[in-house]
C-alpha positions as CSV (number, residue, x, y, z in Angstrom):
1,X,47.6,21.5,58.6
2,X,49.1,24.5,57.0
3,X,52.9,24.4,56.9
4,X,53.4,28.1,57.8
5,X,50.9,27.2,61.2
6,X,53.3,24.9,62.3
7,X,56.2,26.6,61.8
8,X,54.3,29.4,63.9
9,X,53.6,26.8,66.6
10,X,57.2,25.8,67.1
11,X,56.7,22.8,64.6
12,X,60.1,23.3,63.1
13,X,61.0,20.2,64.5
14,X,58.4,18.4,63.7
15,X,59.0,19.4,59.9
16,X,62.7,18.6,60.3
17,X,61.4,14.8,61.0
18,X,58.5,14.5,58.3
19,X,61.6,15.7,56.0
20,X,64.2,12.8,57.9
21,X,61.4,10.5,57.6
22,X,60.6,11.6,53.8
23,X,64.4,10.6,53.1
24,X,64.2,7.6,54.5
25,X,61.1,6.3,52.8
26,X,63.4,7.7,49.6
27,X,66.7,4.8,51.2
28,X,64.6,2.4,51.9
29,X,62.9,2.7,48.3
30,X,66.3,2.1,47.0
31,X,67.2,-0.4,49.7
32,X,64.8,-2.4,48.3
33,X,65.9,-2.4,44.7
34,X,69.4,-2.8,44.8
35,X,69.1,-6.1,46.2
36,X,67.3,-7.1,43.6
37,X,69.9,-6.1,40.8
38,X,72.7,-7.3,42.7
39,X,70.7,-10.9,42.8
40,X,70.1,-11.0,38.9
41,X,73.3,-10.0,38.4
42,X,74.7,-12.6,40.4
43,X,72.2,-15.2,38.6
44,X,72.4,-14.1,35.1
45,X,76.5,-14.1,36.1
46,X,76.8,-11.7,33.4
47,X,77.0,-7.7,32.7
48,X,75.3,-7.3,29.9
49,X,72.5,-4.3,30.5
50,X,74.4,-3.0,33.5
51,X,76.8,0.3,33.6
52,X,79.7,1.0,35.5
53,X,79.6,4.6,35.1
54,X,75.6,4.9,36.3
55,X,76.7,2.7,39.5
56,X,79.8,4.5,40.7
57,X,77.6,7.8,39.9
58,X,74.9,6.4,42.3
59,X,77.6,5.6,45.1
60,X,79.3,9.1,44.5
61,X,75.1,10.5,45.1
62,X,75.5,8.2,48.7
63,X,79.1,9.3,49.4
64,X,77.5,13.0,49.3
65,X,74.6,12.4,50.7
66,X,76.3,10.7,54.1
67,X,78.8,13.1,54.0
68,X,75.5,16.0,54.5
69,X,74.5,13.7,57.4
70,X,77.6,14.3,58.7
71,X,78.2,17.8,58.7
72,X,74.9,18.3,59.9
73,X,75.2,15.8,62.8
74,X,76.5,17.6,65.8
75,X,74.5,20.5,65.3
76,X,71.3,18.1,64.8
77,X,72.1,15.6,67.7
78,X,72.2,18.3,70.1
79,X,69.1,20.2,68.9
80,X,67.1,17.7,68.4
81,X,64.6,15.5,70.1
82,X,65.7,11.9,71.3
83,X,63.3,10.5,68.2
84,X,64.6,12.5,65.9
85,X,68.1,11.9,66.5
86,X,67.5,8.3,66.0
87,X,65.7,9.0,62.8
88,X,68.4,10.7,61.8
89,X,70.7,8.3,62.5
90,X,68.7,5.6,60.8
91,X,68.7,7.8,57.6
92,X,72.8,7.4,58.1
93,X,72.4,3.9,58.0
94,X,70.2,3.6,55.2
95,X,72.8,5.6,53.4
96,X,75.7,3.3,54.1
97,X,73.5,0.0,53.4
98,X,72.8,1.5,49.7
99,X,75.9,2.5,49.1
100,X,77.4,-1.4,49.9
101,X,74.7,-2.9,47.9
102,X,75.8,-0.5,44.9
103,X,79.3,-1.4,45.5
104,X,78.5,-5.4,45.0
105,X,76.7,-4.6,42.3
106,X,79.6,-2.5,40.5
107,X,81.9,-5.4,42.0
108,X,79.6,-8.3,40.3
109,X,79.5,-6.0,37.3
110,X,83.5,-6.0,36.4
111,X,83.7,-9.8,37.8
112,X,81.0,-10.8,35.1
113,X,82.6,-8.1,32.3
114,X,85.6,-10.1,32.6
115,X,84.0,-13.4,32.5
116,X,81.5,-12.1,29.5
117,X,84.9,-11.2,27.6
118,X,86.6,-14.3,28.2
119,X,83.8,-16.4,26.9
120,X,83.3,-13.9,23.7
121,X,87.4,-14.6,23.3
122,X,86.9,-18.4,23.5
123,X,83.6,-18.1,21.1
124,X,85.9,-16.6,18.6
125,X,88.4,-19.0,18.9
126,X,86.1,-21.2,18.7
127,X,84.8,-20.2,15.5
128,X,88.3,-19.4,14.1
129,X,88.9,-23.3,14.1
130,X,85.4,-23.8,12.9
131,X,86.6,-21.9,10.0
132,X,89.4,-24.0,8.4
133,X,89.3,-21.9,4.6
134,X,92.2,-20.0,2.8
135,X,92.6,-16.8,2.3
136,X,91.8,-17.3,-1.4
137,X,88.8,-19.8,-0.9
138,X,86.1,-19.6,-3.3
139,X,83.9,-22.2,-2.7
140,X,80.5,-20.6,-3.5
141,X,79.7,-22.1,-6.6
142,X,80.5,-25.4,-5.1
143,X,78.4,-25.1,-2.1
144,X,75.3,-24.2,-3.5
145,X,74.3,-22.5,-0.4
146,X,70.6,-21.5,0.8
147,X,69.8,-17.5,0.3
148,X,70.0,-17.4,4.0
149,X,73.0,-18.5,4.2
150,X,75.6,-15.7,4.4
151,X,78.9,-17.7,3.7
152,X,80.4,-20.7,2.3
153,X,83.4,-22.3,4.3
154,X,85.1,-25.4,2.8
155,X,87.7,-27.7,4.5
156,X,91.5,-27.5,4.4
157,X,91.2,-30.3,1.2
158,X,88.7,-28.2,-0.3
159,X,86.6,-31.3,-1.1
160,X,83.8,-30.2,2.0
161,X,81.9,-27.1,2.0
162,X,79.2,-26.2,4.7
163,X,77.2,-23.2,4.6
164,X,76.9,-20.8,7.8
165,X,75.2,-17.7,8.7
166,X,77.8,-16.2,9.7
167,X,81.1,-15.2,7.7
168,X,84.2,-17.2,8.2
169,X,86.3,-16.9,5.3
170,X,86.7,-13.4,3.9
């Protein structure tokens, strides 16, 4: 049916709820995959690949969005069929529901940012003890180490070397 046919036939309303419904197909789009990122993040227990700054955009997106909803509510509710209204309240609720699923997921992402630091901090202390060679350690030709092998790190006696791919002593 042609838009402007229905708009002629009083259909305004109608339009008004294909658009509410429209949205709401949009919500529950998202409602669907937030979940989902909110579980592997919990899972994985880690942030890497997420973004802070792309999740509180996507909550400031639902603040505006329910805040619309809300300036249009009085004049909508009392326009506007029974069925509509709920629709439009729905589309409210839909709103909220995404914007607490985005919220656990920016939550789990500083939770797991702090964890993901703490274990790169005890990896590095870790490999600081690893590496027991002085500042002046040239253990090289000693070592004879592989040509994959990036580094040379010898003991506090000097008298052990092992090779590593990664550099200890500098």
């Amino acid at each position: 049916m042609d838009v402007m046919l229905l708009l002629a036939a009083g259909g305004s309303e109608v339009l008004t709820i294909i658009s509410q419904i429209l949205e709401i197909g949009m919500l529950v789009c998202f409602g669907f995959s937030w979940p989902i990122s909110v579980y592997k993040s919990w899972k994985g227990k880690t942030s890497e690949g997420k973004s802070s700054v792309f999740n509180i955009l996507i909550i400031v997106g639902y603040v505006f969005g329910i805040t619309s909803k809300f300036l249009k509510m009085n004049s909508y509710m009392q326009e506007a069929s029974p069925i509509a209204g709920a629709i439009f309240i729905f589309a409210i609720v839909m709103y909220f529901i995404n914007a607490a699923l985005v919220s656990a997921n920016l939550v789990l992402f500083y939770i797991y940012r702090e964890n993901d630091r703490k274990k790169a901090k005890a990896a590095a202390t870790v490999a600081a003890v690893d590496c027991n060679c002085d500042s002046d350690c040239d253990c090289n030709s000693e070592c004879n180490c592989s040509d994959s092998a990036t580094d040379c790190n010898c003991d506090d006696n000097k008298s052990e070397c092992s090779c590593t791919d990664e550099k200890c002593c500098k």
